[in-house]
N, C-alpha and C positions, 0 to 999 in steps of 0.2 A: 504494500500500500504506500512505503514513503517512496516508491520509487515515481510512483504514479502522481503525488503529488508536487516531487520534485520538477519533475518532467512538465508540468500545470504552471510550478513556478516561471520555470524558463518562458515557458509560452507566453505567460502575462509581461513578461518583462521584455522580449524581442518581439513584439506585437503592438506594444505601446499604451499596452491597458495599464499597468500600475502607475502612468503619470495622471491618469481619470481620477485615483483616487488621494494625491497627495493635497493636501491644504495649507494651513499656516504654520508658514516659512518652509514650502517644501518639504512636509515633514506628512507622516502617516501615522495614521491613529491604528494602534492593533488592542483587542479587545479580549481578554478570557473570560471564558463562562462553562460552568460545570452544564453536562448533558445526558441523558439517560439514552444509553439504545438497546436496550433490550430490559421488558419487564415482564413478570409474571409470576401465579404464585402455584406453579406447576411445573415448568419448565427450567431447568435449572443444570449446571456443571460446578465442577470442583473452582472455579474460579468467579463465580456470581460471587458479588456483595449481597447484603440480606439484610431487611430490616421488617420489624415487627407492628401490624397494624392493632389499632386497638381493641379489637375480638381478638387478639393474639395470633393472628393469621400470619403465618410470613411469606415474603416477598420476596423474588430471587430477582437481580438485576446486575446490567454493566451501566456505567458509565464513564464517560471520557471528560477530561479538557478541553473545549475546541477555539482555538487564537484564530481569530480571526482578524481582517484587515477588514477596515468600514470609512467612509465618507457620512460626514453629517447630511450632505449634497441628494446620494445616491439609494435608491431601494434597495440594492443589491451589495452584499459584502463578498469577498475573496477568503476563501477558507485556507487556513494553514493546516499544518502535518498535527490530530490529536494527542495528547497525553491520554493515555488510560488511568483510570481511576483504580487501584486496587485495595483487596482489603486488608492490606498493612497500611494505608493511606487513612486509617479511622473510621470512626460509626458516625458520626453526626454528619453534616450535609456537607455544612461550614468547612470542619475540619477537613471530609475528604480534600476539597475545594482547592485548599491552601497545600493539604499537604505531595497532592499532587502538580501543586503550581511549583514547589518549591524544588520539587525533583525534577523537573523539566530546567529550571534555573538551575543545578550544580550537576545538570548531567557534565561530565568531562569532553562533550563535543559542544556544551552550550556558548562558548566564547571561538571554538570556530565557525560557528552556524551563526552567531551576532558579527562576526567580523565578515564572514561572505554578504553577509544581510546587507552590510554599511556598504562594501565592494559594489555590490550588485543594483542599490538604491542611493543614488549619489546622496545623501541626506548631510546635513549639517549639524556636525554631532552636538555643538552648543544648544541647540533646541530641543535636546535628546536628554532624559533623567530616568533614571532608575531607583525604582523604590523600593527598601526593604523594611518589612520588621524590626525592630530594634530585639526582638526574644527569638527572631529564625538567627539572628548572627548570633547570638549568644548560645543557641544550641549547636553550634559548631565552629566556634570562632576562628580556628584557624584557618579552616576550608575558608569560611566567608570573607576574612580578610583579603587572604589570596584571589579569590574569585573577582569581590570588588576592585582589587586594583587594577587586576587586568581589564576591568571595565573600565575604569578611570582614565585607563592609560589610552586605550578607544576614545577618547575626547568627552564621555557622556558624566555626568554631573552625578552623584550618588547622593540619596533622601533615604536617610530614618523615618523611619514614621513608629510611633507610641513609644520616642524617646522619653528617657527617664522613669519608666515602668519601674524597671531595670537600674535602679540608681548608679550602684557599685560600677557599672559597666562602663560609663565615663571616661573613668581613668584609665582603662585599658582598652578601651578608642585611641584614647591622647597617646600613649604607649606606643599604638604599631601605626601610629600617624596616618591615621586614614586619611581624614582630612578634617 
């Protein structure tokens, strides 16, 4: 399947569709959202998540990630390659959500698939910010550090978000000089 959507990418891009969707400052807006494809409460494999209705009924299902690229402009979005949701990704909706966002972010090809990204979409990395959790770096700080700089060093701007949750954490920010 990523071959097929790789192959989709190329297209949109030597075709001259992904300039339809770029907007302020030549920049593109890509979007995650959690997805269900496949539910039911009979059909089911050793890799369905499950969850329990209030008759106690359960429910066998997949879900995915799906990034997608949109224009505020256009009806139509441009689908990117899903993340799958699995069930060491958590029980609550939220959590799978995140915690399959988060694994799609430190896959170890995610900084050459950002760097082709940038190759590929002349973009202006100044216009460009990455946002993290301030408790997803903290559950693995060394990874994260590393990961962030190599995004930094890509030109794009790096955002905490629910700094200070986490007090202690501060000082070993300032530490490995994030920034």
């Amino acid at each position: 399947m990523k071959v097929f959507f790789d192959y989709l990418h190329r297209l949109i891009i030597e075709k001259g569709i992904i300039e339809q969707y770029k907007h302020i400052n030549n920049s593109l807006l890509v979007l995650l959202d959690g997805t269900y494809y496949h539910s039911s409460s009979k059909i089911h494999c050793s890799c369905c998540q499950t969850r329990e209705d209030e008759e106690g009924n359960i429910h066998y299902y997949h879900s995915a990630i799906t990034p997608i690229i949109a224009h505020p402009d256009k009806k139509s979005v441009l689908s990117l390659f899903p993340e799958v949701i699995t069930n060491k990704d958590g029980n609550k909706k939220q959590d799978c959500e995140i915690n399959a966002s988060k694994r799609f972010l430190n896959r170890d090809d995610f900084i050459q698939i950002l760097q082709k990204t940038l190759n590929e979409f002349p973009l202006d990395t100044a216009f460009l910010e990455f946002e993290i959790l301030e408790k997803d770096i903290i559950s693995d700080p060394e990874n994260s550090i590393k990961q962030l700089r190599k995004i930094k060093d890509l030109g794009i701007e790096i955002s905490v978000d629910d700094f200070g949750v986490e007090c202690s954490f501060l000082r070993y920010l300032k530490e490995k000089t994030l920034n």
